[in-house]
C-alpha positions, -999 to 999 in steps of 0.1 A, spaced: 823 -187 -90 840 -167 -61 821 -136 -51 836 -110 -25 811 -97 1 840 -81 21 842 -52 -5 832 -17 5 807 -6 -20 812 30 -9 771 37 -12 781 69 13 787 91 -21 759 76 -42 716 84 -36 712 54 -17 679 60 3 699 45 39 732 65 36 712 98 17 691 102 51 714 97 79 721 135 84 681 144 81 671 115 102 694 112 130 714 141 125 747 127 119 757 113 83 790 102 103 778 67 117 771 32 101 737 28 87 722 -7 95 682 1 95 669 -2 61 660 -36 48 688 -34 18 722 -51 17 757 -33 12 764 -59 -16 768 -58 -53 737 -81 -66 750 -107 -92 770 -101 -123 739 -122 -142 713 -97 -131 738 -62 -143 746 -84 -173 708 -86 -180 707 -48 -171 727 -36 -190 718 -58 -223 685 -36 -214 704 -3 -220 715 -15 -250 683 -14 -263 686 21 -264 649 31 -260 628 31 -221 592 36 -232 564 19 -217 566 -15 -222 546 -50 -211 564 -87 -199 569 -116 -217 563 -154 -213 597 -156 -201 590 -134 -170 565 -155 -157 581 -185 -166 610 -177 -145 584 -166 -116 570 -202 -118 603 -218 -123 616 -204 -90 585 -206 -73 585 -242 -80 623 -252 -78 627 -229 -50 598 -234 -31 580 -263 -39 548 -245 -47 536 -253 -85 515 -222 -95 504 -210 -134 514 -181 -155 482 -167 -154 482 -164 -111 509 -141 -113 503 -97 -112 531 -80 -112 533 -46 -88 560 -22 -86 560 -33 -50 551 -55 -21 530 -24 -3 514 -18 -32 506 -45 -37 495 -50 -4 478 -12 -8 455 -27 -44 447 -59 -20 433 -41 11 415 -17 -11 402 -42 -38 383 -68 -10 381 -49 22 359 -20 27 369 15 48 372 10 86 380 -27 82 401 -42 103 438 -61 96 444 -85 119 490 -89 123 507 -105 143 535 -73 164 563 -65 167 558 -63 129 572 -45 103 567 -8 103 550 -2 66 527 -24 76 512 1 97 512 29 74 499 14 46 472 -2 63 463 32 75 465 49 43 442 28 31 413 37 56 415 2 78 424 -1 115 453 -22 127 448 -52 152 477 -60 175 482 -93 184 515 -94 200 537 -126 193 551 -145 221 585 -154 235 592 -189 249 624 -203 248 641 -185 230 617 -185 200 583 -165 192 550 -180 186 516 -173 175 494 -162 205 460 -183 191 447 -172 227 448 -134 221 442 -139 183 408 -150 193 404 -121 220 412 -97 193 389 -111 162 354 -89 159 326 -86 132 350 -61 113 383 -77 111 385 -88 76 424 -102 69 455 -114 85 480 -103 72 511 -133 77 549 -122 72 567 -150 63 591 -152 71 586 -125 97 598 -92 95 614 -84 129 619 -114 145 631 -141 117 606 -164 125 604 -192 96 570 -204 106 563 -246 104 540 -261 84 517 -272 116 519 -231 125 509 -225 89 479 -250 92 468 -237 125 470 -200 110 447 -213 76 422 -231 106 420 -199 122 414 -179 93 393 -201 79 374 -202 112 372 -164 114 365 -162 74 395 -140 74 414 -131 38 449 -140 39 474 -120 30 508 -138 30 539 -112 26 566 -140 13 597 -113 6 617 -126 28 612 -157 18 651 -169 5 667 -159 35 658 -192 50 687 -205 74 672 -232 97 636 -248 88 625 -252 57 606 -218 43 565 -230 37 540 -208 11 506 -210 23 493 -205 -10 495 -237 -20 483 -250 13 445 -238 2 432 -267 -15 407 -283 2 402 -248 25 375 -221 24 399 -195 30 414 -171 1 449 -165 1 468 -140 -15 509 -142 -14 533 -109 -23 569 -125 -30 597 -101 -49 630 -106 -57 641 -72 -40 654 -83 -4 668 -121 -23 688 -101 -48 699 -65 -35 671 -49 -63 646 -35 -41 654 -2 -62 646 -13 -92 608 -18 -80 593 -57 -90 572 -75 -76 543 -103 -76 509 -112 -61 504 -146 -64 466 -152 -65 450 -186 -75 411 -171 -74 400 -159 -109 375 -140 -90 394 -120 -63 426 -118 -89 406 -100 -112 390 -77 -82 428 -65 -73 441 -61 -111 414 -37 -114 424 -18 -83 461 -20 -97 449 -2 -126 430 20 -109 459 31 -89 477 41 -121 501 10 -126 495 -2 -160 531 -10 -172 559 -29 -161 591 -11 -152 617 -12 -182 644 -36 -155 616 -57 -148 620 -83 -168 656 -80 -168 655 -88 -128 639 -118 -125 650 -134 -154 695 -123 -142 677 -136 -104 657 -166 -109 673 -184 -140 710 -177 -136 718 -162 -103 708 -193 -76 748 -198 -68 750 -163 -63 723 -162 -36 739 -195 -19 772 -182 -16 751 -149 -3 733 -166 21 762 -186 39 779 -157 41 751 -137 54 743 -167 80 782 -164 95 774 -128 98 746 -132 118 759 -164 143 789 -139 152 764 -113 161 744 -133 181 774 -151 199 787 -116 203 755 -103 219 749 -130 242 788 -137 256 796 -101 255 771 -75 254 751 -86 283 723 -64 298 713 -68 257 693 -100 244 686 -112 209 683 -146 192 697 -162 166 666 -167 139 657 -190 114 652 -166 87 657 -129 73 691 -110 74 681 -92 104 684 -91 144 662 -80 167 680 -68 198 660 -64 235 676 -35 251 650 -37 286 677 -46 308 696 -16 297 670 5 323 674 32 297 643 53 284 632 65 246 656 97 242 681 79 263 679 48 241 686 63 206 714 84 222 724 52 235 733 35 194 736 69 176 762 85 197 775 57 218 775 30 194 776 50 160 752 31 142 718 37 125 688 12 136 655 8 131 637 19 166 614 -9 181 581 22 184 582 14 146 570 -21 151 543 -18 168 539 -21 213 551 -52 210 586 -34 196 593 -14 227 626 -10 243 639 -32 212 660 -25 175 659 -33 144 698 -41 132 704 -51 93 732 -76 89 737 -75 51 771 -61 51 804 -66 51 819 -88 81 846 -58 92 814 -34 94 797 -59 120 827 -63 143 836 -31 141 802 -25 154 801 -48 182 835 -38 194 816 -1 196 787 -16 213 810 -34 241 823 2 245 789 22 252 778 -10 273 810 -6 294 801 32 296 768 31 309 
């Protein structure tokens, strides 16, 4: 089936959350808004088709998911992803943070500390915060041309109180799609440390080079407990329509978070639910192929782009994610200068590197899940303000 991801949606006229807040945010509704984490693409005609079959129904009272929900979780877990896992593993959240938000809460205590690896993605912070636990920094590191884990200052940084890592993976700036020996060296360490893991998987179909690992299902044989939030929101263009999963293998600590889920007031599914990830994971796999080449040429132009013509800027082609993370050092601009710099120069919308952490200074945040035209467009306006400065 041919699907075309040049179309303009035209989101500028509907209450889409990234076009809705231009004018309040950066004080101009008049330029191109690539920050949030959603794509300017119609999801697939088998996920509306399943929607709309939903309206039929007429009625949108409180309702609970079927065997066929979580057997299409476990299908695409396991066809997808390689990782085998049983119906009864799965809790469904509205979303990843709160899921994240019932985790933290249900097996850490107040003035914990979460251990994440920065530049990093900025609800991260906030929800870890609003929870009553302290952020550790450890700052990933660049060498050619590709971040690592810093083991080194992951030790420095461990004390009595740091209770969980949390692992985005892929990872959410810098498209890291982190190897299985990385993955091992992260369950050694946390294993080492007697450290909860917490594996934030959402990105986890936006896999371009390397093959995407769940730690979840690298446990056995480990004392370490993992916990793994996947969704099919970023895969599918349905972030909106709030579903997601916790993965969780121990009876024990799965039944500690359900309780904190239900403590938190979330004690039925949304009515699209079910809808969602039966359209995404059982019928809509050509879809998110076509999606992701397309998606993948998008983001080799950019980097191209960046490197042969954009130069003082810097940013590398990743393995995973639909985004790009763009160094602007070499600019020798400051903070105010900086967001002049894309807003009025540039006319785009980005997320701000302060966002991410330290380790996200003097760098941005730039969605590529749009139309092609948008993106050169963009880098044409970019070469401008570059040529300006």
């Amino acid at each position: 089936m041919e699907y075309n991801f040049d179309k303009d949606t035209n989101r500028k006229e509907t209450n889409s959350f990234k076009w809705k807040s231009l004018k309040n945010l950066y004080g101009n509704d008049n330029i191109y808004p690539m920050w949030v984490a959603d794509m300017e693409f119609e999801t697939s005609p088998a996920i509306r088709e399943r929607m709309k079959r939903r309206i039929d129904e007429g009625v949108f009272g409180y309702e609970l998911l079927s065997k066929e929900y979580f057997d299409a979780v476990k299908y695409w877990m396991s066809q997808k992803h390689s990782y085998d896992i049983e119906s009864e593993w799965i809790l469904y959240c509205s979303s990843g943070m709160v899921g994240l938000s019932a985790t933290l809460q249900a097996l850490t205590n107040e003035g914990d500390e979460i251990l994440l690896n920065t530049p990093a993605y900025g609800n991260f912070f906030s929800t870890i915060l609003g929870c009553g636990r302290k952020v550790l920094e450890s700052p990933l590191k660049l060498e050619n041309a590709m971040y690592h884990f810093d083991f080194e200052d992951m030790e420095k940084c461990v004390t009595s109180k740091t209770k969980a890592f949390l692992l985005c993976n892929p990872h959410n700036p810098v498209g890291r799609v982190w190897t299985l020996e990385e993955l091992e060296k992260v369950l050694e360490f946390c294993e080492k440390h007697r450290l909860i893991v917490i594996s934030d998987d959402i990105h986890f179909d936006f896999v371009f080079e390397g093959k995407h690992t769940m730690v979840g299902k690298m446990a056995t044989g480990r004392k370490v407990q993992i916990i793994t939030i996947t969704s099919p929101g970023k895969s599918f263009n349905v972030a909106g329509t709030q579903v997601a999963n916790l993965i969780i293998e121990d009876e024990d600590i799965r039944k500690k978070v359900q309780r904190k889920i239900k403590d938190m007031a979330y004690p039925f599914e949304h009515i699209f639910a079910e809808a969602v990830i039966i359209g995404a994971y059982r019928e809509s796999n050509d879809w998110l192929d076509h999606i992701l080449h397309y998606i993948y040429e998008n983001k080799k132009m950019f980097a191209n782009t960046i490197k042969e013509k954009c130069v003082p800027l810097k940013t590398i082609l990743s393995e995973g994610t639909y985004l790009a993370w763009v160094d602007c050092t070499d600019l020798g601009l400051n903070s105010e200068e900086l967001h002049r710099f894309w807003e009025e120069k540039c006319g785009v919308a980005v997320s701000y590197g302060e966002e991410f952490g330290k380790a996200g200074e003097q760098h941005v945040r730039i969605n590529l899940a749009c139309p092609r035209s948008k993106i050169i467009q963009i880098l044409q306006q970019i070469q401008s303000a570059i040529s300006n400065i």
